[in-house]
C-alpha positions in Angstrom: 49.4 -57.3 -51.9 47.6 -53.8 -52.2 50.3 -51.0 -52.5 51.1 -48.7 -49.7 48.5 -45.4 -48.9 50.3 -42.2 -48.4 50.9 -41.3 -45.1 47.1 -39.9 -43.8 45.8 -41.8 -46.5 43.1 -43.9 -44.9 41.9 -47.3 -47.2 38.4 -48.1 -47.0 37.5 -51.4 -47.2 33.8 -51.9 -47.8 31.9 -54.7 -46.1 28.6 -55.5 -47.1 26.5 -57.8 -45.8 23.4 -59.1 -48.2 20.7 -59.6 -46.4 18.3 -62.7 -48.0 15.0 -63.7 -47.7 13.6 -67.2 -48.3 10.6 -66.4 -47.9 9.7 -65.2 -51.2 10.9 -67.9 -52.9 9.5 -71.0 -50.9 6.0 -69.2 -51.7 6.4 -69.3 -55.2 7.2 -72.7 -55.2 4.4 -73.6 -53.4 2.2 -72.4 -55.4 4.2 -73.2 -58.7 5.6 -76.0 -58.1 9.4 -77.3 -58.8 9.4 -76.7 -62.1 7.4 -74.0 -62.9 9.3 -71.8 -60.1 12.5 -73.2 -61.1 12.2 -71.5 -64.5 10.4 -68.8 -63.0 13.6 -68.0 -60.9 16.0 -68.3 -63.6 14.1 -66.2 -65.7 14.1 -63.6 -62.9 17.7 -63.9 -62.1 18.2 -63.4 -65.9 16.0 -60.3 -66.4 18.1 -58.9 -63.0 21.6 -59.3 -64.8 20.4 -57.7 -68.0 18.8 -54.9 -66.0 21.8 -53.9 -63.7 24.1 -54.3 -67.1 21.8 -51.9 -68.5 21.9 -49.7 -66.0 25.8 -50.1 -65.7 26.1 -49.1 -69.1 23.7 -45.9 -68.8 25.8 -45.0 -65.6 29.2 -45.0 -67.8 27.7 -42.8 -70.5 26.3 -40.5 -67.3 22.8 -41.0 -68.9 21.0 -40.9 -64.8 17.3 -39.8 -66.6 17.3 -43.2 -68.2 18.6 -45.1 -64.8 15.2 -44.7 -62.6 12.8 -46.7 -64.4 15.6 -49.7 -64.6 16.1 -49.3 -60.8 12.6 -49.8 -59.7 12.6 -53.1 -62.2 15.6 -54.1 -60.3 14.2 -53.4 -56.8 10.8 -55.8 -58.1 13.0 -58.4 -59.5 14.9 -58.1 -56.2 12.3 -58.4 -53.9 10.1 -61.1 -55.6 13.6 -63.3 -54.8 14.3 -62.6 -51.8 17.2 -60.2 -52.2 16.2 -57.6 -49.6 20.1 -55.5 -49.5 19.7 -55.4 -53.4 15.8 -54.4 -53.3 16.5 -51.5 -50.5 20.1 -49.9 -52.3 18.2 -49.8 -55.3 15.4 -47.9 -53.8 18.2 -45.7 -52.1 19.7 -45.3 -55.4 16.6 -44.1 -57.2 16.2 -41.3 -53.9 20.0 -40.0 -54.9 19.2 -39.8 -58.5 16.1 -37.9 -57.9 17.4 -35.6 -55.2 20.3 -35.3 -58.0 23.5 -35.4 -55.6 26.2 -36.3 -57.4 28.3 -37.9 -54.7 25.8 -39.8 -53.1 24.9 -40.8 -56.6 28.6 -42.7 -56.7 28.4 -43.7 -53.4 25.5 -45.8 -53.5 26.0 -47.1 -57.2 29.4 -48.5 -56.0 27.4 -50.1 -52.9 24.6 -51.5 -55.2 27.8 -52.6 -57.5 28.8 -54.3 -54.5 25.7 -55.9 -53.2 24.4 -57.3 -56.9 27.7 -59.1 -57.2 27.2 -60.7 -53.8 23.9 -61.4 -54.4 24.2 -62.9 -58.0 27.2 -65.0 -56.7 25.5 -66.5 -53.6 
């Protein structure tokens, strides 16, 4: 059970809510074929983990000029399977690091934190 917050303390408790689309995916296996997009989607799914650890890891050491290029490889990855919350906060993440705001910067890495775990688990 989650302690106590201060009186006028207010506890957010995020919801998110990934938004999928199948569409993506039965296309490429139509044209692939089981197998092929089988291993086409794993590879993916792979390249997407080491990506957003890479970008975890760059976000720790504060390195942001070396997150934007990761992003947009995140948002491509994301959209060619279908994961349309993912492909759109990383997008929105790439607009905060280039506007350079430092709280919005949190904010939306904690929500694209959020929505990659949800999305890789699914």
């Amino acid at each position: 059970m989650p302690p106590k917050p201060a009186a006028g303390v207010v506890v957010l408790m995020p919801r998110e809510k990934v938004r999928e689309d199948i569409e993506p995916l039965v296309t490429m296996y139509r044209n692939l074929g089981s197998d092929s997009a089988a291993a086409v989607v794993n590879r993916s799914i792979s390249d997407l983990g080491m990506e957003l650890a890479g970008i975890a890891d760059r976000m720790i050491l504060h390195d942001l000029a070396q997150v934007t290029q990761p992003l947009a490889r995140v948002q491509g990855l994301a959209e060619s399977l279908g994961f349309v919350t993912l492909a759109v906060v990383s997008a929105d993440l790439r607009l905060c690091l280039n506007r350079g705001d430092p709280t919005a910067i949190a904010a939306v890495w904690a929500r694209l934190c959020r929505v990659a775990e949800k999305a890789l688990a699914g």
